[in-house]
N, CA, C and O atoms as CSV, one atom per row, in Angstrom:
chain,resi,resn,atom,element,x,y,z
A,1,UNK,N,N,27.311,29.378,-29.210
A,1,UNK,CA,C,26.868,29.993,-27.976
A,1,UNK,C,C,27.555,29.293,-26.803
A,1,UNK,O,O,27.714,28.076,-26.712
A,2,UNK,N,N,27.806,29.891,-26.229
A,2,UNK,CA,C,28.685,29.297,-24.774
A,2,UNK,C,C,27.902,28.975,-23.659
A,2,UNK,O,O,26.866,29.637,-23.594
A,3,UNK,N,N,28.108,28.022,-22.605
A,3,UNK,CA,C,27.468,27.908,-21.135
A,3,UNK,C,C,27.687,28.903,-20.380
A,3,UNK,O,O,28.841,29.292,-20.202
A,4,UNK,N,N,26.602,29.518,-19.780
A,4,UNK,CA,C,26.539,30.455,-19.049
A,4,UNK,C,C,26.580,29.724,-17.959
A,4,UNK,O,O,25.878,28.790,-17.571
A,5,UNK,N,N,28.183,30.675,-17.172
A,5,UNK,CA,C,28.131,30.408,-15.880
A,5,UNK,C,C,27.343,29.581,-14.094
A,5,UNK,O,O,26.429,29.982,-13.374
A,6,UNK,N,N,27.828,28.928,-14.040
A,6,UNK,CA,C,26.398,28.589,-12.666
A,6,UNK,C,C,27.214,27.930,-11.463
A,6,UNK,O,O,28.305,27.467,-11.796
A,7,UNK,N,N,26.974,27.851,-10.543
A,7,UNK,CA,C,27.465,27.324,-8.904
A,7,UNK,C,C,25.887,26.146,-8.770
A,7,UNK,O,O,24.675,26.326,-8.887
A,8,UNK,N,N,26.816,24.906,-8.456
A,8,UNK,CA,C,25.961,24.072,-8.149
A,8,UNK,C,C,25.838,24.086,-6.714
A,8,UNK,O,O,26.829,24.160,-5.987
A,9,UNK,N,N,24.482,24.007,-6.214
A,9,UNK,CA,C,24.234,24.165,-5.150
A,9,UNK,C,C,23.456,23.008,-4.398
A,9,UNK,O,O,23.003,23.127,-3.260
A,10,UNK,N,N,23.361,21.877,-5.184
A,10,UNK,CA,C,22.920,20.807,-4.877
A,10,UNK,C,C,23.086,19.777,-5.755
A,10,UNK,O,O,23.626,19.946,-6.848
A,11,UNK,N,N,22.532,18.370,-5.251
A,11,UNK,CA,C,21.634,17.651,-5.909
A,11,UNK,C,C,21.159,16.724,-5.537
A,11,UNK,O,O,21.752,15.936,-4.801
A,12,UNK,N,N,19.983,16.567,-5.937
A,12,UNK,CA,C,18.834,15.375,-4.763
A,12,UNK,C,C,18.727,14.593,-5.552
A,12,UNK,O,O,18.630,14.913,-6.737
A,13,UNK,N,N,18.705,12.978,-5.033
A,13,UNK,CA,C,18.546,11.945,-5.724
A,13,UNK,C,C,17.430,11.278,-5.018
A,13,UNK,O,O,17.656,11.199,-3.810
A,14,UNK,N,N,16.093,10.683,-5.452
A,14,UNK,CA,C,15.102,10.320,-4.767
A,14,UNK,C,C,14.965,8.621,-5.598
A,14,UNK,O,O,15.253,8.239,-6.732
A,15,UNK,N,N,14.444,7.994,-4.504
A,15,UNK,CA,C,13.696,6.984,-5.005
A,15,UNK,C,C,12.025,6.940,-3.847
A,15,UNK,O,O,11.585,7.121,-2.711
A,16,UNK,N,N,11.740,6.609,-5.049
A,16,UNK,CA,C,9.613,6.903,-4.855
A,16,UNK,C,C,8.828,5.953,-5.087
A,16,UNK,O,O,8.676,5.441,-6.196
A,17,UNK,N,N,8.163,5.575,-3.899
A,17,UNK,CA,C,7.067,4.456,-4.252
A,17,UNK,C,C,7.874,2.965,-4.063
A,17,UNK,O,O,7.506,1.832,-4.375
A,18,UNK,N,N,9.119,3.441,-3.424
A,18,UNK,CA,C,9.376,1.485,-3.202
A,18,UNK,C,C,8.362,0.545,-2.532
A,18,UNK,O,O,8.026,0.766,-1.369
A,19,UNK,N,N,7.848,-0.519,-3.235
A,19,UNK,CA,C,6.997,-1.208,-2.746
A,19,UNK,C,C,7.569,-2.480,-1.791
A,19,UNK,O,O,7.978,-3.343,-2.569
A,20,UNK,N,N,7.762,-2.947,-0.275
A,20,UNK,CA,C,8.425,-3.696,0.477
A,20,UNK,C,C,7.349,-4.915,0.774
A,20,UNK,O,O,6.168,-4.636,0.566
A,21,UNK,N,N,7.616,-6.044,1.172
A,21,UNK,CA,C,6.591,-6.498,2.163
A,21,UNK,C,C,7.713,-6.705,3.395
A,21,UNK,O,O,8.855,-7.123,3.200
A,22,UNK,N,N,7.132,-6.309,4.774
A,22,UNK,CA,C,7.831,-6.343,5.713
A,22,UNK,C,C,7.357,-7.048,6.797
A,22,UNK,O,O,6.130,-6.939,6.801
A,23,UNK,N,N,7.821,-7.854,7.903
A,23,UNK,CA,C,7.397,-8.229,8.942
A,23,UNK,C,C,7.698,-7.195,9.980
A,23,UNK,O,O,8.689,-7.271,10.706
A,24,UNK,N,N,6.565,-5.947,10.052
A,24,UNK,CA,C,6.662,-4.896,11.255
A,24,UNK,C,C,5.442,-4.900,11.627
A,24,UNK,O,O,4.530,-5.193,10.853
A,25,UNK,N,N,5.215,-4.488,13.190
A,25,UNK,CA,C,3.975,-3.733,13.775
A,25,UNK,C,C,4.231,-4.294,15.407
A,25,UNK,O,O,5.044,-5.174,15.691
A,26,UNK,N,N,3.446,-3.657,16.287
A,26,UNK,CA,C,3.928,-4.190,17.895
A,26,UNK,C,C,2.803,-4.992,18.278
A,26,UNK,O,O,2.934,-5.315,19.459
A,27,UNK,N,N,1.513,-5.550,17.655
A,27,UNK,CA,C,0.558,-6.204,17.780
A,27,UNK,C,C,1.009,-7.978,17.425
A,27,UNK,O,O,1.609,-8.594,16.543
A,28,UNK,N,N,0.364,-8.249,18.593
A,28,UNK,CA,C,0.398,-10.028,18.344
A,28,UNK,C,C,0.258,-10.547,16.758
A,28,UNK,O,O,1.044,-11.201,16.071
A,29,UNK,N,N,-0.905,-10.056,16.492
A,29,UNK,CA,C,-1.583,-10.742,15.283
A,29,UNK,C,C,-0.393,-10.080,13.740
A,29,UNK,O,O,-0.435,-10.730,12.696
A,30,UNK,N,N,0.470,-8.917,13.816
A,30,UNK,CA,C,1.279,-8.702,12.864
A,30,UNK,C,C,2.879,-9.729,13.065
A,30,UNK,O,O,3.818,-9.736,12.269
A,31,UNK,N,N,2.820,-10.165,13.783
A,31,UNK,CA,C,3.976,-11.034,14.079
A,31,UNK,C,C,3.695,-12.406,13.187
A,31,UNK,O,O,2.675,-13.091,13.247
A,32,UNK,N,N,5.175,-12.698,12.112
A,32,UNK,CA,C,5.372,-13.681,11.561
A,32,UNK,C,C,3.987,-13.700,10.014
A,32,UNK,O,O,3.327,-14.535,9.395
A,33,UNK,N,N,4.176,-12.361,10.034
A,33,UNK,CA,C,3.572,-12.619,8.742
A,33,UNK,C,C,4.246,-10.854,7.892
A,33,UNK,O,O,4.932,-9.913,8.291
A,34,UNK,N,N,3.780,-11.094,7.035
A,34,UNK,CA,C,4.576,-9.571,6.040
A,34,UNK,C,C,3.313,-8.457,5.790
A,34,UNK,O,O,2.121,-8.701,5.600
A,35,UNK,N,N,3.812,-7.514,5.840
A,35,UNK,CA,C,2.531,-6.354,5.704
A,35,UNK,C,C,3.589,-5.608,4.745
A,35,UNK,O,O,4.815,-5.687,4.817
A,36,UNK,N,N,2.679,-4.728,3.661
A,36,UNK,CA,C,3.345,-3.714,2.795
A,36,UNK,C,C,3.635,-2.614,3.302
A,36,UNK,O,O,2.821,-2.251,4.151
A,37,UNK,N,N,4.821,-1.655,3.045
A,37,UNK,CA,C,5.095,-0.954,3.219
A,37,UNK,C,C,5.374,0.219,2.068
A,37,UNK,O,O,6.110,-0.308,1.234
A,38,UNK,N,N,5.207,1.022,1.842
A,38,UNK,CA,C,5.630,1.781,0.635
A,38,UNK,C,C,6.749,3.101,0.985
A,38,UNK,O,O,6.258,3.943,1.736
A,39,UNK,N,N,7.887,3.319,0.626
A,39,UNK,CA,C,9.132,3.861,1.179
A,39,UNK,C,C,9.405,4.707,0.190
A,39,UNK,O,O,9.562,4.120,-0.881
A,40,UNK,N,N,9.555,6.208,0.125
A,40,UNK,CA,C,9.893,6.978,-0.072
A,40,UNK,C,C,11.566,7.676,0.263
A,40,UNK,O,O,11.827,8.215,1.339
A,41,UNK,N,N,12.389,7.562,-0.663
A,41,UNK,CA,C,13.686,8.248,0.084
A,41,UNK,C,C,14.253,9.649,-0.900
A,41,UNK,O,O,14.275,9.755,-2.127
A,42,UNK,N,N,14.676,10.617,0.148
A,42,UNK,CA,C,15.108,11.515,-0.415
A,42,UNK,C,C,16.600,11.675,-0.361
A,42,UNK,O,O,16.614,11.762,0.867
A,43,UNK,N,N,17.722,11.772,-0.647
A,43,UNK,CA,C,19.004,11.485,-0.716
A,43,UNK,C,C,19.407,13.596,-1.031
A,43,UNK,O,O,18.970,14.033,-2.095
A,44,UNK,N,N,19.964,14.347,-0.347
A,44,UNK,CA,C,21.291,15.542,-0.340
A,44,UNK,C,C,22.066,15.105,-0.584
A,44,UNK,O,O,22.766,14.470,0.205
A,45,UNK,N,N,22.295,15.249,-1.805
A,45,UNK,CA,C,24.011,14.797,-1.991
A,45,UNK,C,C,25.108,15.874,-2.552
A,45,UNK,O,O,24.836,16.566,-3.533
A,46,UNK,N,N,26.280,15.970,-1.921
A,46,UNK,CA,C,27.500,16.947,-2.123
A,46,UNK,C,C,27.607,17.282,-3.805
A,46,UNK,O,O,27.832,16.445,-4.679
A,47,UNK,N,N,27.391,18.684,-3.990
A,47,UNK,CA,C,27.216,19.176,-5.281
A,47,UNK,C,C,28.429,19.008,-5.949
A,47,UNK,O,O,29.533,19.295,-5.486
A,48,UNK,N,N,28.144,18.431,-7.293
A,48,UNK,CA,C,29.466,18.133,-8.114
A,48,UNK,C,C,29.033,17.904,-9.690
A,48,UNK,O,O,27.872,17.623,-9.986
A,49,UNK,N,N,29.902,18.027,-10.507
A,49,UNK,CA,C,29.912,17.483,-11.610
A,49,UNK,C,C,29.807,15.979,-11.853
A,49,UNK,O,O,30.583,15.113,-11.450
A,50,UNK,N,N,28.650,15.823,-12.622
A,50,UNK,CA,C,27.771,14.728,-12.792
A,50,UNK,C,C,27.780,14.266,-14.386
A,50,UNK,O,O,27.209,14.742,-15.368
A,51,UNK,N,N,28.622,13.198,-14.232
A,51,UNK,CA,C,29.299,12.613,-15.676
A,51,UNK,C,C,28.729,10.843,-16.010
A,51,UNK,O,O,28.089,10.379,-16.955
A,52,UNK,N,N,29.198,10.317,-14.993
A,52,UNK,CA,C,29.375,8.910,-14.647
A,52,UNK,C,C,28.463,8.531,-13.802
A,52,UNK,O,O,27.813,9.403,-13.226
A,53,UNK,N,N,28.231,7.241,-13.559
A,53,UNK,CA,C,26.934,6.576,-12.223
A,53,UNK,C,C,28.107,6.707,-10.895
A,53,UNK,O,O,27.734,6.787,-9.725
A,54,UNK,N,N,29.260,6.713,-11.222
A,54,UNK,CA,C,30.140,6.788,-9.957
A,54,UNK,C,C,30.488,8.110,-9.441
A,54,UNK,O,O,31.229,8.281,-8.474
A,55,UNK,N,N,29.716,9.400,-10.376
A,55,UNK,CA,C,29.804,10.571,-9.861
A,55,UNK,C,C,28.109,10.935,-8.870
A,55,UNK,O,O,27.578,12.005,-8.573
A,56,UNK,N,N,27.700,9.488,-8.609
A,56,UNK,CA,C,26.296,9.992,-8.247
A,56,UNK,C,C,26.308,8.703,-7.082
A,56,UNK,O,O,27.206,7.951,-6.705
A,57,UNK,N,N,24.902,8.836,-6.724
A,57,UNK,CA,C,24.539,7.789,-6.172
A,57,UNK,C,C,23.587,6.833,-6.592
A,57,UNK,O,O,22.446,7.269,-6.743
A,58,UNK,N,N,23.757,5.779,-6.791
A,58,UNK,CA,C,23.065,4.755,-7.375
A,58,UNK,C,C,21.530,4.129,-6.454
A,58,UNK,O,O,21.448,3.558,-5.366
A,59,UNK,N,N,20.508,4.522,-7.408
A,59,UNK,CA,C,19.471,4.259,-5.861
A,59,UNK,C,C,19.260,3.066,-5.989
A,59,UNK,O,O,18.368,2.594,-5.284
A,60,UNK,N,N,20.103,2.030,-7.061
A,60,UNK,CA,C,19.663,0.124,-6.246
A,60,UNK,C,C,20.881,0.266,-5.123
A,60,UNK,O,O,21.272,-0.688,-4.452
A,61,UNK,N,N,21.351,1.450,-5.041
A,61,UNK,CA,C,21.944,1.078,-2.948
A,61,UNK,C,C,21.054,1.199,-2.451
A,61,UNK,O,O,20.656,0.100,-2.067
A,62,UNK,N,N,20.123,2.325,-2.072
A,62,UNK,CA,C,18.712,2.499,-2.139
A,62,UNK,C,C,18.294,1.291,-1.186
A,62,UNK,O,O,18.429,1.001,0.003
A,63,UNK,N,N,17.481,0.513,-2.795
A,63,UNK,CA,C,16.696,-0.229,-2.757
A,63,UNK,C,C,17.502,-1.338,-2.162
A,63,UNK,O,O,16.849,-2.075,-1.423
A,64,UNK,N,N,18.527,-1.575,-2.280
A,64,UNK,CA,C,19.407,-2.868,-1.670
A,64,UNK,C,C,19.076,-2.512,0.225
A,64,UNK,O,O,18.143,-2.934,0.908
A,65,UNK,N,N,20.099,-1.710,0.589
A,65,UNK,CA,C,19.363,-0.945,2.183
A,65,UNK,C,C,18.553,-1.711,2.056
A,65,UNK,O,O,18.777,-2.893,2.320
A,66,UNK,N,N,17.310,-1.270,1.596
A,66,UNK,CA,C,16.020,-1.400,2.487
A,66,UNK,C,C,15.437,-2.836,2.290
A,66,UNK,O,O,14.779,-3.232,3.252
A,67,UNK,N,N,15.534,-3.575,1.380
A,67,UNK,CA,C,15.763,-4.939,1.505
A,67,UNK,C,C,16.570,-5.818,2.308
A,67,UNK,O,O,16.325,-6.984,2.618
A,68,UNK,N,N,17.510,-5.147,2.588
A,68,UNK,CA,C,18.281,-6.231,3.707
A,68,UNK,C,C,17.688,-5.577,5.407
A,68,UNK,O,O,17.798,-6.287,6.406
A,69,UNK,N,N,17.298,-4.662,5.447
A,69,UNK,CA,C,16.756,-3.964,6.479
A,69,UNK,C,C,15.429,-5.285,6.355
A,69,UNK,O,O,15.378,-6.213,7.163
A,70,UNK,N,N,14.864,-5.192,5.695
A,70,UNK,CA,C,13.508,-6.345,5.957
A,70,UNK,C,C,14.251,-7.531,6.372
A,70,UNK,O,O,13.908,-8.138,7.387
A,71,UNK,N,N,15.426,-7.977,5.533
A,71,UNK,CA,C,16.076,-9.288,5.655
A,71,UNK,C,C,15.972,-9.678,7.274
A,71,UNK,O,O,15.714,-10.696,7.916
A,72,UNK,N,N,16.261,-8.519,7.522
A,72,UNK,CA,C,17.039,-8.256,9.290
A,72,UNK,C,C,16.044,-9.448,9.951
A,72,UNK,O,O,16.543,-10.341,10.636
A,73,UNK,N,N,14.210,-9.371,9.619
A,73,UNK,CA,C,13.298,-9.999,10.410
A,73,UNK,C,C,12.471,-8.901,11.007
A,73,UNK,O,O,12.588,-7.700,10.761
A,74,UNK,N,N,11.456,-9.578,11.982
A,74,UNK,CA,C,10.896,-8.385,12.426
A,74,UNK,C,C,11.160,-6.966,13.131
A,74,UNK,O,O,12.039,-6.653,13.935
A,75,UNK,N,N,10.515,-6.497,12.785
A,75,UNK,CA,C,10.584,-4.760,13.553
A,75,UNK,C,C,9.514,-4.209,13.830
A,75,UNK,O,O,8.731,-4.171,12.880
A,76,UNK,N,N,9.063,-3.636,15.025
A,76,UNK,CA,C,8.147,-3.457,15.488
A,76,UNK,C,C,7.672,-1.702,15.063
A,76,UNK,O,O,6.517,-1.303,15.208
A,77,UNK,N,N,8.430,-1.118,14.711
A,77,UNK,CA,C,8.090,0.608,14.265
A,77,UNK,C,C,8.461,0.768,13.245
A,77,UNK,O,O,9.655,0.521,13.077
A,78,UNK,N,N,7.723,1.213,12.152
A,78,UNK,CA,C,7.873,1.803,11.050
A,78,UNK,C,C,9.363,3.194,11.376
A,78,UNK,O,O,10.153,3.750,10.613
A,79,UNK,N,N,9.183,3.251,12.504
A,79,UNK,CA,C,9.607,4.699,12.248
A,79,UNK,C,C,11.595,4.180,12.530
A,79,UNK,O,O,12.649,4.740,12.229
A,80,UNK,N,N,11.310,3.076,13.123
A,80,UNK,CA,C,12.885,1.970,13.529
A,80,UNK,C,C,13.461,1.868,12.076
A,80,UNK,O,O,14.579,2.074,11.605
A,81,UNK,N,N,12.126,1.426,11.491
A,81,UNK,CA,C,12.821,1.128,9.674
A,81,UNK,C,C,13.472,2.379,9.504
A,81,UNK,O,O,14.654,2.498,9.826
A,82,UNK,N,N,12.641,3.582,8.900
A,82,UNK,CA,C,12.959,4.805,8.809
A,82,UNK,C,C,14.078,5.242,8.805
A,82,UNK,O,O,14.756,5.543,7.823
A,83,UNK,N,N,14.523,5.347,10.641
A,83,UNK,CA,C,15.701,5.709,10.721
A,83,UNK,C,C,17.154,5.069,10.633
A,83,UNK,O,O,18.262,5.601,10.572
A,84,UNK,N,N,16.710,3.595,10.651
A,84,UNK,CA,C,18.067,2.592,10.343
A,84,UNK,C,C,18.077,2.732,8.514
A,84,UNK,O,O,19.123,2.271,8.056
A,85,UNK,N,N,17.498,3.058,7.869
A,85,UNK,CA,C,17.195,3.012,6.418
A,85,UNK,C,C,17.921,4.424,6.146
A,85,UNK,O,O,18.727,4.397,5.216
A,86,UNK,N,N,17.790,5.425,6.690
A,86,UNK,CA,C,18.119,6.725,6.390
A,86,UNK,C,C,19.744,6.844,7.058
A,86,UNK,O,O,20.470,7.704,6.559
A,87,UNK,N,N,20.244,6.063,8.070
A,87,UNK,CA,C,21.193,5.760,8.821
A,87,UNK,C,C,22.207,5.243,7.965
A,87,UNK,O,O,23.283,5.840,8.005
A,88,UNK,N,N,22.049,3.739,6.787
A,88,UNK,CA,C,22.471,3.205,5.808
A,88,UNK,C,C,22.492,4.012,5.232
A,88,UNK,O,O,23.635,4.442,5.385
A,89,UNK,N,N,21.598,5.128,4.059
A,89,UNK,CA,C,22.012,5.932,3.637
A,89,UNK,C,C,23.294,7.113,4.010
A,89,UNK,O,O,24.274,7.426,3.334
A,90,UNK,N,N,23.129,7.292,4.503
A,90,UNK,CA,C,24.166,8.453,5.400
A,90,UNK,C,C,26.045,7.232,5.003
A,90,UNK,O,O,27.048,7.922,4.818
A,91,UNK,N,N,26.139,6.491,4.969
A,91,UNK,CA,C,27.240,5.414,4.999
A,91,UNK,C,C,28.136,5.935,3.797
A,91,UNK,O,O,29.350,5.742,3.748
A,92,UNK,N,N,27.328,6.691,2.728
A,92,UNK,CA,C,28.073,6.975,1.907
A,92,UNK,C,C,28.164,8.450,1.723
A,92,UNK,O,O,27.266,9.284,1.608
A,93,UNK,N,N,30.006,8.632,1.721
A,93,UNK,CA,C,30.068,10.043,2.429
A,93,UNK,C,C,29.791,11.430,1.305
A,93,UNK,O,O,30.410,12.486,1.438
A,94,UNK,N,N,28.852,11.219,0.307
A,94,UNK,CA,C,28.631,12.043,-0.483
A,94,UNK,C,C,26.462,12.385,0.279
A,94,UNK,O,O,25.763,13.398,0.246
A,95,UNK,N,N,26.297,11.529,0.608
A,95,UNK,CA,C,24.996,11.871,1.272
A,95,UNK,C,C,25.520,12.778,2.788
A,95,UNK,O,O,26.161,12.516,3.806
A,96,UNK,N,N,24.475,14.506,1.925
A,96,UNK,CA,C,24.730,15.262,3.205
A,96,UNK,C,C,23.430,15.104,4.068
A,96,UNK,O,O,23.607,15.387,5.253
A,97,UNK,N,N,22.149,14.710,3.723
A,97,UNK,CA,C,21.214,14.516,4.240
A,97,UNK,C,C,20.137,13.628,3.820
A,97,UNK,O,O,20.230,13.201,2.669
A,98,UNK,N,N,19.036,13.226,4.583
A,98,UNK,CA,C,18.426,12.151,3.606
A,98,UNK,C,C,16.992,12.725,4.626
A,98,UNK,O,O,16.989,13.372,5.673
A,99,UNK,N,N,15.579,12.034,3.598
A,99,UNK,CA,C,14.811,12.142,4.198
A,99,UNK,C,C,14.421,10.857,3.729
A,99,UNK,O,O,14.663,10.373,2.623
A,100,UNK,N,N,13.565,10.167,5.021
A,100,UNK,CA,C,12.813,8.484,4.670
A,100,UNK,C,C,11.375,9.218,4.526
A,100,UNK,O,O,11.328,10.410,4.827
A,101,UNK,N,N,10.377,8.663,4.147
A,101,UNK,CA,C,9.097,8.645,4.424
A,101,UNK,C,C,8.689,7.204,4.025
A,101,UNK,O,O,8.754,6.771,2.874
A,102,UNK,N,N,8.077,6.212,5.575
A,102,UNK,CA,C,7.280,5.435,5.324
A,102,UNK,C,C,6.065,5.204,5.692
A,102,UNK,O,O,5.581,5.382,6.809
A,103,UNK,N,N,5.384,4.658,4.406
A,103,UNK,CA,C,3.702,4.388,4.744
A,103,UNK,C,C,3.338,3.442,4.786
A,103,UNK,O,O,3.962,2.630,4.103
A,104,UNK,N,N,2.284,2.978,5.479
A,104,UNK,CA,C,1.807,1.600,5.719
A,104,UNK,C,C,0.654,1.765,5.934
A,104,UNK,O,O,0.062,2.296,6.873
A,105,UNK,N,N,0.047,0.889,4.260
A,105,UNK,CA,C,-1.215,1.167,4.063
A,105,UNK,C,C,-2.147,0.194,4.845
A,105,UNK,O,O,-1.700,-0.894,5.206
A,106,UNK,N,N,-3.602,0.608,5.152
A,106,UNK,CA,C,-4.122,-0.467,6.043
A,106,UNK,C,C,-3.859,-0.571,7.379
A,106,UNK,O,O,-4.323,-1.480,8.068
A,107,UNK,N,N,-3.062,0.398,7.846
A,107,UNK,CA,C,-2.808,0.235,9.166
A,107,UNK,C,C,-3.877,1.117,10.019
A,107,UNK,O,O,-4.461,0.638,10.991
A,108,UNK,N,N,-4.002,1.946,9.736
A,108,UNK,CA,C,-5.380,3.018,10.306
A,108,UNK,C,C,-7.052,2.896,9.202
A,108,UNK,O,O,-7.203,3.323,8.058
A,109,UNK,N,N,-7.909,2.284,9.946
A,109,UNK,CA,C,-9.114,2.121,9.207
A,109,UNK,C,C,-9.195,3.558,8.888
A,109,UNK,O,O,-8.804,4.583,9.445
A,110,UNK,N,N,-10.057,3.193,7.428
A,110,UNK,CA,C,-10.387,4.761,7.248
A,110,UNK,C,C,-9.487,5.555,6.826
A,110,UNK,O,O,-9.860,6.691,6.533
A,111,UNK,N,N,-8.241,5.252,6.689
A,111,UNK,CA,C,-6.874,6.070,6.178
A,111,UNK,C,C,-6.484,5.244,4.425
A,111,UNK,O,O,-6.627,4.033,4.259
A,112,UNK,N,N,-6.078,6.037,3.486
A,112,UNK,CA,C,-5.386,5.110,2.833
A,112,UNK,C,C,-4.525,4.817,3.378
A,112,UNK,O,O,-4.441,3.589,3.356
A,113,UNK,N,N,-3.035,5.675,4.407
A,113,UNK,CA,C,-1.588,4.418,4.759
A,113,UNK,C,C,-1.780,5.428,5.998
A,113,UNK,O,O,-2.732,6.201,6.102
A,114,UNK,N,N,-0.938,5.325,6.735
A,114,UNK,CA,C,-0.425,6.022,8.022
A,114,UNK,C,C,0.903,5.863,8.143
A,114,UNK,O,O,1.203,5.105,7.221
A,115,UNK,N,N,1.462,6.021,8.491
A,115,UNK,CA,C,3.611,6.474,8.319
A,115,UNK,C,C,3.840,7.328,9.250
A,115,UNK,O,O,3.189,7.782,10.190
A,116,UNK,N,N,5.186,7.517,8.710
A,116,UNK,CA,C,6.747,9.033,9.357
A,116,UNK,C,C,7.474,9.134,8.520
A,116,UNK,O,O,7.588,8.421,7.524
A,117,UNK,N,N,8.104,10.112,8.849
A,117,UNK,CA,C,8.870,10.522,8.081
A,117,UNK,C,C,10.363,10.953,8.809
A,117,UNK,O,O,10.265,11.364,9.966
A,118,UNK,N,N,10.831,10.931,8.607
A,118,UNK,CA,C,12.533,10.976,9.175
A,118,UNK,C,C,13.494,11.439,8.837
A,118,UNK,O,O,14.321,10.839,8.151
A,119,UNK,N,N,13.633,12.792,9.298
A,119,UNK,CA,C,14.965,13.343,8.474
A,119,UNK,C,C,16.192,13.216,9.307
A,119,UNK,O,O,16.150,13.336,10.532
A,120,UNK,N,N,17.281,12.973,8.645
A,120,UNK,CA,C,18.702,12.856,9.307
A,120,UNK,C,C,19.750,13.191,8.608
A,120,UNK,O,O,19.668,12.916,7.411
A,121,UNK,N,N,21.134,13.919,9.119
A,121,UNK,CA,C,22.170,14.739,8.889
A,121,UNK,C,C,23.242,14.220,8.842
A,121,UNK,O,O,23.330,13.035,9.164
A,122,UNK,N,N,24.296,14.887,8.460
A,122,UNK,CA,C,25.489,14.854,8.976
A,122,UNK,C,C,25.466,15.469,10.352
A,122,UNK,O,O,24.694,16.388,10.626
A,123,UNK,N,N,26.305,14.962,11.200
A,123,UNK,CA,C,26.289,15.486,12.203
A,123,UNK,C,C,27.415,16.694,12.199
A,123,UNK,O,O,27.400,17.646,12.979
A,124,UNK,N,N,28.568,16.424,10.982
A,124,UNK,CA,C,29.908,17.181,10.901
A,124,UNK,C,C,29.803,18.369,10.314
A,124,UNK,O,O,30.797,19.083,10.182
């Protein structure tokens, strides 16, 4: 039996549930200490034949990003992470779009997390 024909029209590469500890928030008392963050990324990437890890994107880039993004030190907006995180993504020119979502649990009483979410493009 033969492969029936098809046009690739995508393909999304996600990583889910990264667990961070980060030094963020704009309050006195979050300064110089680490709060969790949990990071969601969605990766568009340029449709192609998918053979090799070098025909894809590897999500410990991913997870590397967003670890050196904490490295950086403090940050006062979740939503700063977000978009410098989704920004790094974009670096590699097979990402046509990315979406971040981060949550940060404990930050709103009464909430399990409170977050954003951040989508960003090619601009070309």
């Amino acid at each position: 039996m033969s492969q029936p024909a098809f046009h690739r029209d995508g393909l999304t590469v996600f990583v889910r549930g990264l667990s961070l500890a980060a030094e963020i928030g704009v309050h006195a008392h979050e300064r110089g200490i680490t709060q969790p963050l949990d990071v969601d990324v969605k990766l568009e990437l340029t449709p192609g034949p998918v053979e090799h890890l070098s025909d894809t994107l590897n999500y410990e880039i991913v997870r590397a990003a967003a670890l050196d993004l904490v490295a950086q030190g403090h940050m006062e907006l979740i939503e700063t992470f977000a978009e410098r995180l989704g920004a790094a993504c974009l670096t590699d020119p097979r990402v046509r779009s990315v979406a971040v979502r981060v949550e940060k649990p404990g930050a709103l009483r009464g909430a399990q997390a409170a977050g954003c979410e951040v989508r960003l493009s090619r601009a070309d």
